[in-house]
C-alpha positions in Angstrom: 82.1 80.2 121.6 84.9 78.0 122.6 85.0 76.2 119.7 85.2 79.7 118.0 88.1 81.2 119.8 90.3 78.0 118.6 89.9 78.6 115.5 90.6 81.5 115.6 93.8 80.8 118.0 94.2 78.0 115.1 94.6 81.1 112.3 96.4 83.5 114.5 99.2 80.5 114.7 99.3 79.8 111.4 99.6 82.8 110.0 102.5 83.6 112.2 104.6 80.7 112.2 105.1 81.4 108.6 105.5 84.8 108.9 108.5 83.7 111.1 109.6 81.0 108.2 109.3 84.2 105.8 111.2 86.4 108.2 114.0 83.7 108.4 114.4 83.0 104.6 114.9 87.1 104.2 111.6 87.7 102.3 110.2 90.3 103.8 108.5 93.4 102.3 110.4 96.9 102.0 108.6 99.7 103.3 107.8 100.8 99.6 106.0 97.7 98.8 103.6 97.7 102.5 102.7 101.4 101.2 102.0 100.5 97.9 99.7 97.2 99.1 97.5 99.7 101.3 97.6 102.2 98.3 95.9 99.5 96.2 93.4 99.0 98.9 92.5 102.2 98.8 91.7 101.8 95.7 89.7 98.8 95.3 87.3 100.3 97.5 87.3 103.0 95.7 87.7 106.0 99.1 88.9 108.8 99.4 91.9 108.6 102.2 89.2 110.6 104.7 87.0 107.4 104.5 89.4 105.3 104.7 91.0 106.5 107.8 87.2 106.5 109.2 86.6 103.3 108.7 90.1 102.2 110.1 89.6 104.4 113.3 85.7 103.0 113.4 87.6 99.2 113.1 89.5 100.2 116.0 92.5 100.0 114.0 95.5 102.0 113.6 97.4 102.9 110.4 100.9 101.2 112.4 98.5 98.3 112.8 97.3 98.0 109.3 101.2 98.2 108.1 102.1 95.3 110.4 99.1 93.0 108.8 100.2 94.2 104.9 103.7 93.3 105.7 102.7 89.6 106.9 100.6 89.4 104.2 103.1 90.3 101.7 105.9 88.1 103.3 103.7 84.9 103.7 102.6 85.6 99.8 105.9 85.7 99.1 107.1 82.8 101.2 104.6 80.7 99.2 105.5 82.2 95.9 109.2 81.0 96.3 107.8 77.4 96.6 105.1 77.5 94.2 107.6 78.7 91.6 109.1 75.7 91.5 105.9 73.6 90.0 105.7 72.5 86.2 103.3 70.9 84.3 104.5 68.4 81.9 102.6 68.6 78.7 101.8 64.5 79.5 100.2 65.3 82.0 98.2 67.9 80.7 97.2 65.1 77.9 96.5 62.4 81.0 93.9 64.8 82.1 92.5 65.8 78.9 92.1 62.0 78.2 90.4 61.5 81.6 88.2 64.6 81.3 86.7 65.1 78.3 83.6 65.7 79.3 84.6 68.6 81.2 85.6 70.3 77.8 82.7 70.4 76.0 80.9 74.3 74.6 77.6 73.9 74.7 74.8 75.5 73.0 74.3 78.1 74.0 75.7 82.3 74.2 77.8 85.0 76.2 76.0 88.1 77.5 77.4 91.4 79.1 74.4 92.9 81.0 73.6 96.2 82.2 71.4 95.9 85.6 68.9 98.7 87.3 67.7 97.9 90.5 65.0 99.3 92.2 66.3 98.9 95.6 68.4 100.9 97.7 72.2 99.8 96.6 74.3 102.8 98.1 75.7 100.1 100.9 77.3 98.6 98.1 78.8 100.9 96.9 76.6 101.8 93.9 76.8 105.6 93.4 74.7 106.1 90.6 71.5 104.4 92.1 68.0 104.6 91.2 65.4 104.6 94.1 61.8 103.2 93.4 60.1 101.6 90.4 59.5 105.1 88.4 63.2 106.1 88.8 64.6 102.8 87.8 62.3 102.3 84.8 63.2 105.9 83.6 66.8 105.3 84.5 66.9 102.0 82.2 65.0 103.5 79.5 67.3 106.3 79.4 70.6 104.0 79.3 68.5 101.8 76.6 68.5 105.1 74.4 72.0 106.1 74.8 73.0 102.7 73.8 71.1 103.3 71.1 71.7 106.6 70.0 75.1 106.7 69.1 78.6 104.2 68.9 78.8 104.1 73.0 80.3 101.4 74.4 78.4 99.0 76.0 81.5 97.9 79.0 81.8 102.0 79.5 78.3 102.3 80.0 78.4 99.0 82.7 80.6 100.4 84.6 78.8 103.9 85.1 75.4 102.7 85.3 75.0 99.1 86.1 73.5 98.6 89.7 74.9 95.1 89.8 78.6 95.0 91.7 79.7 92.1 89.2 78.6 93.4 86.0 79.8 97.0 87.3 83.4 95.4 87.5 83.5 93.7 84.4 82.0 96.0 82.3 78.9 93.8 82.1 80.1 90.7 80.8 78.9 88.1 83.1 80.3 85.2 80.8 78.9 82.0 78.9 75.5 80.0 79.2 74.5 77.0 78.1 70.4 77.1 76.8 69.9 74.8 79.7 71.8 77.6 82.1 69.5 80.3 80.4 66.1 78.5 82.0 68.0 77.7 85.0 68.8 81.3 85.9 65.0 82.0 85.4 65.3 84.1 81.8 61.8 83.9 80.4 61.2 82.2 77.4 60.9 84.7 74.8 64.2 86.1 75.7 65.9 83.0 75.5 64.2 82.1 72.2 65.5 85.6 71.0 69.1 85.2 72.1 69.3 81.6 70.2 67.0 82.8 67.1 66.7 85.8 65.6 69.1 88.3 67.5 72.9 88.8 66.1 75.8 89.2 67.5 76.7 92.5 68.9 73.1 93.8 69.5 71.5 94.7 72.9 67.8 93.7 74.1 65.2 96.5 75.1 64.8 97.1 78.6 63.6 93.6 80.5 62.0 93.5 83.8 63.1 90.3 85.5 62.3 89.5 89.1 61.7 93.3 90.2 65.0 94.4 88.2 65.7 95.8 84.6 68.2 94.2 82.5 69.8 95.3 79.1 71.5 92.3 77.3 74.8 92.5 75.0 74.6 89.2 72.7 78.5 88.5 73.1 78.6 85.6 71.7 76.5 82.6 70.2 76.8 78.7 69.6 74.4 77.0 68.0 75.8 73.7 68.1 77.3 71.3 71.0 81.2 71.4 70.1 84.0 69.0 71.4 86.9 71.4 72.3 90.3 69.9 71.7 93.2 70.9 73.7 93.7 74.1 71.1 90.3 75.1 71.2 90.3 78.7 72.6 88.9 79.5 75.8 88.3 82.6 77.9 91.1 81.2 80.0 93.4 81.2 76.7 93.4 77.4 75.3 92.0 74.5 76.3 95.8 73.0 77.2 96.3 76.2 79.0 93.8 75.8 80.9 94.4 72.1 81.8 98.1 73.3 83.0 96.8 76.1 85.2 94.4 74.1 87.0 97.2 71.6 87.7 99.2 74.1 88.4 96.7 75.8 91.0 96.2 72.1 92.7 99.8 71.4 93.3 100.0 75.0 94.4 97.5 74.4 97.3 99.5 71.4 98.2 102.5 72.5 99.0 101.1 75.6 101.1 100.0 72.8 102.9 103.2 71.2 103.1 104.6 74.7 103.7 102.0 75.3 107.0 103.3 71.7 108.4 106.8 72.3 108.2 106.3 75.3 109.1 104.3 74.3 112.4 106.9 71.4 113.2 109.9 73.5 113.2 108.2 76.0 115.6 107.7 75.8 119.6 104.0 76.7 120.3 102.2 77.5 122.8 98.4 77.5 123.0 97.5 78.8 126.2 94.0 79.3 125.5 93.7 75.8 124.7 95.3 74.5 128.1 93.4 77.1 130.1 90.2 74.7 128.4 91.9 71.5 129.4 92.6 73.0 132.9 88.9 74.1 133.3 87.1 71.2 131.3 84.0 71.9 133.0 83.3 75.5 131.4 85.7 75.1 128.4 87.5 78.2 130.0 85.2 80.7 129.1 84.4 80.8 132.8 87.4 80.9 134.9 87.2 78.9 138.2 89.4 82.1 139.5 91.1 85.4 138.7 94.3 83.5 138.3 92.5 80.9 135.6 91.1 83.9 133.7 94.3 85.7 132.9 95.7 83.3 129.9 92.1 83.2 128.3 91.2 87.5 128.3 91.6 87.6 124.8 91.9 85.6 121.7 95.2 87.0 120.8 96.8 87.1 123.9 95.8 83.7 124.5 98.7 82.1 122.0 101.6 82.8 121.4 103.9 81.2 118.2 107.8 81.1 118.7 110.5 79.5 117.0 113.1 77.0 118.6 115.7 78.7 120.1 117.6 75.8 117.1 116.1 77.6 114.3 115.4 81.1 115.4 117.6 83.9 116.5 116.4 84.9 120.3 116.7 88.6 119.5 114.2 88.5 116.6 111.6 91.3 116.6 109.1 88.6 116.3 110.0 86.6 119.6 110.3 89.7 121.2 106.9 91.5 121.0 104.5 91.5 124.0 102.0 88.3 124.6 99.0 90.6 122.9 100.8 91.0 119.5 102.0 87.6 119.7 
């Protein structure tokens, strides 16, 4: 448990120290762009704005609240963004890692499948609305998506995404990517499907119903290599080409870096004070998570109340909202 509170002390400070940064560097969010971040929440999860406000009032959470944590979101995104603007890839390096790689960039044997999943089980937790309940229901539902398929030029990503009982294939319209033959066994196909996808069955068609461990799965043959092929840096990926690629993971790593670096400067240029962590050194023999007296409990009652992140007086106004809110919200 103590261990637990300082990391989450840890995070609290983090996140507000370059909040602060963002604050000072003018890059904070207007009022438009908070409501249109919690608009697009909404709609991820897919609620109506009754649900959501349940499930905000059920979090104990208030719609001020929920602004406040979308507008240090946004500002800390966009503090980063500002640095990792600045990165570029130089196409010698992209070859440097090509060179060192190769094995990396390889398309295997193998296919790409969209799928179409009925479950059995209970999914409504997850947000499944069309579910079928029990063995009968699912095998009729499956049978009945099979025939639609089937009947008529339907689309097999419009049909994912109303009837799948899978959250990923839902999402993506079924497609669920590449596999190598090897990947096939791996994710426990059974034989004669796999023999079908790399034989006999072309491109574009879609299996019969399959019951694999307790579910039913329709398969879309996307896509099929029969050979091993060496990609070269203009070999096309699903990430664009294979030189694209190379430059956005680069890109991505020296992203990550400099957040880093961001969070350290950051931290440095900051005076903080981690009460919760002296309260521990003060009380070594309980870690703090049983005062000695009333007086000792006080800085520990509550993970956020027991830190509190401020900038130097050198490189932060005294009157800034931030510096000024009371020990909880700090």
């Amino acid at each position: 448990m103590a261990q637990a509170r300082l990391q989450v002390i840890d995070k609290l400070i983090q996140r507000e120290v370059l909040f602060q940064r963002a604050e000072q560097e003018k890059l904070l969010p207007t009022e438009e762009q908070i409501t249109s971040s919690i608009n697009q929440q909404k709609q991820q999860t897919g609620m109506t704005d009754e649900e959501f406000a349940r499930q905000l009032k059920e979090q104990n959470m208030t719609m001020e609240a929920l602004r406040e944590d979308a507008k240090k979101d946004l500002a800390i995104n966009s503090l980063q963004d500002k640095y990792a603007g600045k990165v570029t890839i130089s196409d010698r390096e992209v070859e440097d890692y090509y060179t060192a790689n190769k094995g990396k960039f390889v398309n295997e044997r193998g296919v790409g499948l969209a799928v179409i999943i009925i479950d059995p089980a209970d999914n409504t937790a997850q947000g499944i609305t069309n579910d079928a309940k029990g063995e009968g229901e699912a095998k009729a539902k499956a049978d009945s998506v099979y025939q639609q398929l089937k009947s008529g030029p339907t689309d097999f990503a419009t049909v994912a995404r109303a009837k799948s009982e899978d959250p990923q294939s839902l999402l993506r319209g079924g497609d669920i990517g590449s596999f190598s033959e090897d990947g096939l066994r791996q994710a426990g196909l059974p034989k004669e499907l796999i023999d079908q996808f790399m034989g006999p069955m072309a491109v574009g068609s879609i299996t019969e119903p399959k019951l694999v461990n307790n579910r039913w799965y329709i398969f879309k043959l996307q896509d099929k290599r029969l050979q091993t092929e060496n990609l070269t840096l203009e070999s096309q990926t699903p990430q664009g080409t294979v030189r694209q690629q190379i430059a956005l993971e680069l890109t991505n790593q020296r992203k990550e870096i400099l957040n880093a670096a961001l969070l350290e400067v950051a931290l440095s240029e900051a005076k903080v004070v981690n009460s919760l962590a002296a309260n521990m050194l003060s009380n070594p023999s309980n870690l703090g998570l049983r005062p000695a007296s009333t007086e000792a409990a006080k800085p520990a009652s509550s993970p956020a109340a027991a830190a509190s992140a401020s900038s130097s007086p050198a490189s932060k106004p005294a009157a800034s909202p931030a510096t000024t809110t009371s020990p909880a919200r700090k």
